[in-house]
C-alpha positions, 0 to 999 in steps of 0.5 A, a space after each residue: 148427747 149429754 154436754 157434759 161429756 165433752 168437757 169431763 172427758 178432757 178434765 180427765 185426759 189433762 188430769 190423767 197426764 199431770 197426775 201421771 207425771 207429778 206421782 212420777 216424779 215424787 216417786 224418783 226425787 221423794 223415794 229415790 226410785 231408780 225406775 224409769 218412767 216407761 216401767 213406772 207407767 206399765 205399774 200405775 196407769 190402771 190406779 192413777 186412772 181410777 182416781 182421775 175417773 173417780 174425781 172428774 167424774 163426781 165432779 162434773 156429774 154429781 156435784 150438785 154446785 155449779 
């Protein structure tokens, strides 16, 4: 088994979860949304977890640094 699995897959699921709250909360206070948070996930968590997968994976995979 690869050991940088392990690792990447917990990058991704912290990063998923701060991510997810943080677009939350810009989207009420920045865009005064009135959206609660249950409707907001069921539209943005196929997105947010894209970009998490993107970054994490390039990050620990294919970055040459480290």
């Amino acid at each position: 088994m690869n050991p940088k699995i392990l690792p990447a897959l917990v990058s991704m699921v912290v990063s998923f979860i701060i991510l997810t709250i943080l677009s939350f909360f810009m989207t009420k206070f920045l865009l005064n949304s009135d959206q609660d948070f249950m409707t907001f996930f069921e539209e943005k968590w196929l997105i947010t977890l894209s970009v998490v997968v993107v970054f994490v994976g390039y990050k620990n995979f294919f970055s040459k640094r480290k």
